[in-house]
C-alpha positions in Angstrom: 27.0 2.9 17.5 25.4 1.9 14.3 26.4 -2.1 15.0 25.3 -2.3 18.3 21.6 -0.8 17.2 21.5 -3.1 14.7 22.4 -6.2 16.5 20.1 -4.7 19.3 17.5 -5.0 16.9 18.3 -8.4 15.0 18.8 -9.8 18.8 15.0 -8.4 19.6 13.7 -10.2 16.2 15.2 -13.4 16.7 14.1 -13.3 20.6 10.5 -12.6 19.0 10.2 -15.4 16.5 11.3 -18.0 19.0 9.0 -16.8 21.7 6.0 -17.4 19.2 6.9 -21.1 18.5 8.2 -19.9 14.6 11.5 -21.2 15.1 14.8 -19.6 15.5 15.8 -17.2 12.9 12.4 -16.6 11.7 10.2 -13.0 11.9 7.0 -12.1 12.9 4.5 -11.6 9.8 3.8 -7.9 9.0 6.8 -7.0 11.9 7.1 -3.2 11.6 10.8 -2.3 11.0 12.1 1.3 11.5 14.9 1.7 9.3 17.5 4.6 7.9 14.0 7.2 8.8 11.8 5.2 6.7 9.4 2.5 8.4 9.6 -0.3 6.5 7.3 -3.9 7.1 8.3 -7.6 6.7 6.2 -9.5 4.6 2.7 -10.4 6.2 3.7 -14.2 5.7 4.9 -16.6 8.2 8.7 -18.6 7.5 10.7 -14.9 6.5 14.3 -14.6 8.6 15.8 -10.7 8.2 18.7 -11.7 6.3 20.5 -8.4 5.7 20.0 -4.8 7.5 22.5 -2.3 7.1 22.6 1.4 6.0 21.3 0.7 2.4 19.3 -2.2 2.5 17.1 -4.6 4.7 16.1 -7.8 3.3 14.1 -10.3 4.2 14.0 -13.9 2.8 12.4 -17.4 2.7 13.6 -20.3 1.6 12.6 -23.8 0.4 14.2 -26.7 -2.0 12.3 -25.3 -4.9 12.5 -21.6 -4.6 14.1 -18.2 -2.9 12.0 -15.6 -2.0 13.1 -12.1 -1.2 11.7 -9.2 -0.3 13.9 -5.9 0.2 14.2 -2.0 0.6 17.2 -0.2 -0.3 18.5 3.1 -1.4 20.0 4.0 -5.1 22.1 6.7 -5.4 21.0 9.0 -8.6 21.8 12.9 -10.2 19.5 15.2 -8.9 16.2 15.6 -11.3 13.7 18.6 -11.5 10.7 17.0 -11.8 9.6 13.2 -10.7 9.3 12.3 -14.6 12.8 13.3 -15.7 14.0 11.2 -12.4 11.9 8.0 -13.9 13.4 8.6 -17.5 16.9 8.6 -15.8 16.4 5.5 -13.4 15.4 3.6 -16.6 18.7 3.5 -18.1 20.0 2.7 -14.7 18.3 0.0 -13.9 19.1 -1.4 -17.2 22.8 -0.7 -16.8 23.0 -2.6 -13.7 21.1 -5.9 -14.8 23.2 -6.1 -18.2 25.3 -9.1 -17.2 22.0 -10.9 -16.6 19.9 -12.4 -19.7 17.2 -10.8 -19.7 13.9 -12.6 -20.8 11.1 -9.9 -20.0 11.7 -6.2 -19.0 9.1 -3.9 -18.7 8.9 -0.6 -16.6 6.1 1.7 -15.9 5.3 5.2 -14.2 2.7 5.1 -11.7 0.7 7.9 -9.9 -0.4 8.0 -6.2 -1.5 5.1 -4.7 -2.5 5.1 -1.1 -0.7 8.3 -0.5 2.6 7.2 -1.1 3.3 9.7 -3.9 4.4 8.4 -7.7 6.5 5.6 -8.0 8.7 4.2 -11.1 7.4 0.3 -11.4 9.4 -2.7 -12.9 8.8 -6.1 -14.1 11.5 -8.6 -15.1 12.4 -11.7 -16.4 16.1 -13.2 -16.5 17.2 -16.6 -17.4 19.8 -17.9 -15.0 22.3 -19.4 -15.4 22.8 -23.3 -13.8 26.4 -22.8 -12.6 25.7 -19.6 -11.2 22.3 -20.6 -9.9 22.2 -24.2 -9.3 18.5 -25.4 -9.7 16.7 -22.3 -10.4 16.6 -21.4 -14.1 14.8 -17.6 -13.9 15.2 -15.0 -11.3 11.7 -13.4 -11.7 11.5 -9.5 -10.1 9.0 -6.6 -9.6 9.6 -3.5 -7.8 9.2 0.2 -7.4 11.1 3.0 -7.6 9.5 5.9 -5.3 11.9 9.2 -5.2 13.5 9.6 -1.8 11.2 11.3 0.8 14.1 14.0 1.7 17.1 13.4 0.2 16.9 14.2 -3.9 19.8 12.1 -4.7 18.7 9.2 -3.5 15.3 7.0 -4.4 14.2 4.4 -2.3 14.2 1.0 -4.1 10.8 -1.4 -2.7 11.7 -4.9 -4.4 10.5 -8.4 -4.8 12.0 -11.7 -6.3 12.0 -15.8 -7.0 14.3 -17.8 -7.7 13.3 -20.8 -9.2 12.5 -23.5 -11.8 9.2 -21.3 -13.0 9.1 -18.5 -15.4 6.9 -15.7 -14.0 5.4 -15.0 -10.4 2.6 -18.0 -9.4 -0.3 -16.9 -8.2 0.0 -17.5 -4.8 2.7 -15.4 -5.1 1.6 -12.2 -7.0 -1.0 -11.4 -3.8 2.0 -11.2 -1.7 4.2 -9.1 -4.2 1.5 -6.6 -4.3 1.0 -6.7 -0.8 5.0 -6.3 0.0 5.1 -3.6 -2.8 2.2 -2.1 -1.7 3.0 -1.6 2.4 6.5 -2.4 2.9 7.5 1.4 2.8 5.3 4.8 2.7 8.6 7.2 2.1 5.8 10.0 1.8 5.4 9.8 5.9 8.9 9.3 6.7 10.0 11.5 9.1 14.1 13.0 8.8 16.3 11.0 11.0 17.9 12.9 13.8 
């Protein structure tokens, strides 16, 4: 039942794009997803395909010869926490834990309040050298994302994310407006309704 939504829904996308001259594959700007109870919102740029939605995670992506964007929303499984700051002291270690195969060249998180009612929100900024056999041409991933504790399930937080791949170390300019902008909209887990 699941499936057949989905593909419902990546049919109605695809459909979309091509009926606005975009191309095949490729999204609306800003296109208003809703997604596992959250609503969630594609990047308000034009050239993003959806390339993954599934029960944890819907990503959207752009590519060109000299860098890959992404822009994603997922779901971490954690402990249960008491409060909202011994949940952002734990997910520190775990983000850590999982990026520890990577070399890391800047890593720096930070606990944020409120910000356009979306409640508090763990934030994260990293560096990591790739790899070239692993990453052919692109020689840092650079990432920042948030951390926002799920809106009704305490076990879970909801993951906001944003990364580059490519030959540059740090987000460009150009590119920081729509990081804050993705970060910033993509998902309000405060308003999220319970799925039925």
């Amino acid at each position: 039942m699941k499936v057949r939504f989905i593909m419902t829904i990546l049919a109605a996308v695809f459909s979309v794009g091509t009926s606005i001259g975009q191309g095949p594959g490729l999204i609306e700007p800003g296109r208003v997803y809703q997604w596992q109870g959250l609503t969630v919102m594609s990047p308000d740029e034009p050239g993003w395909t959806l390339a993954t939605s599934d029960g944890t995670r819907i990503v959207f992506e752009r590519r060109n010869d000299q860098e890959i964007l992404q822009a994603s929303v997922s779901f971490i499984k954690t402990k249960v926490y008491e409060t909202d700051a011994d949940l952002f002291a734990g997910l520190e270690p775990l983000k850590e834990e999982e990026w520890k195969a990577l070399k890391v060249d800047h890593l720096h998180f930070n606990s944020m309040g409120a910000k356009g009612g979306g409640g508090p929100f763990l934030q994260y900024d990293a560096i990591f050298n790739l790899d070239d056999t692993v990453a052919p041409g692109f020689r840092y991933l650079n990432l920042r994302g948030r951390l926002y504790p799920h809106p009704y399930n305490k076990g879970q937080v909801v993951q906001v994310e944003f990364s580059v791949r490519s030959s540059v170390r740090g987000f460009l300019e150009d590119q920081l407006s729509l990081v804050e902008e993705f970060l910033a909209k993509a998902v309000v887990p405060k308003s999220a309704a319970k799925p039925v």
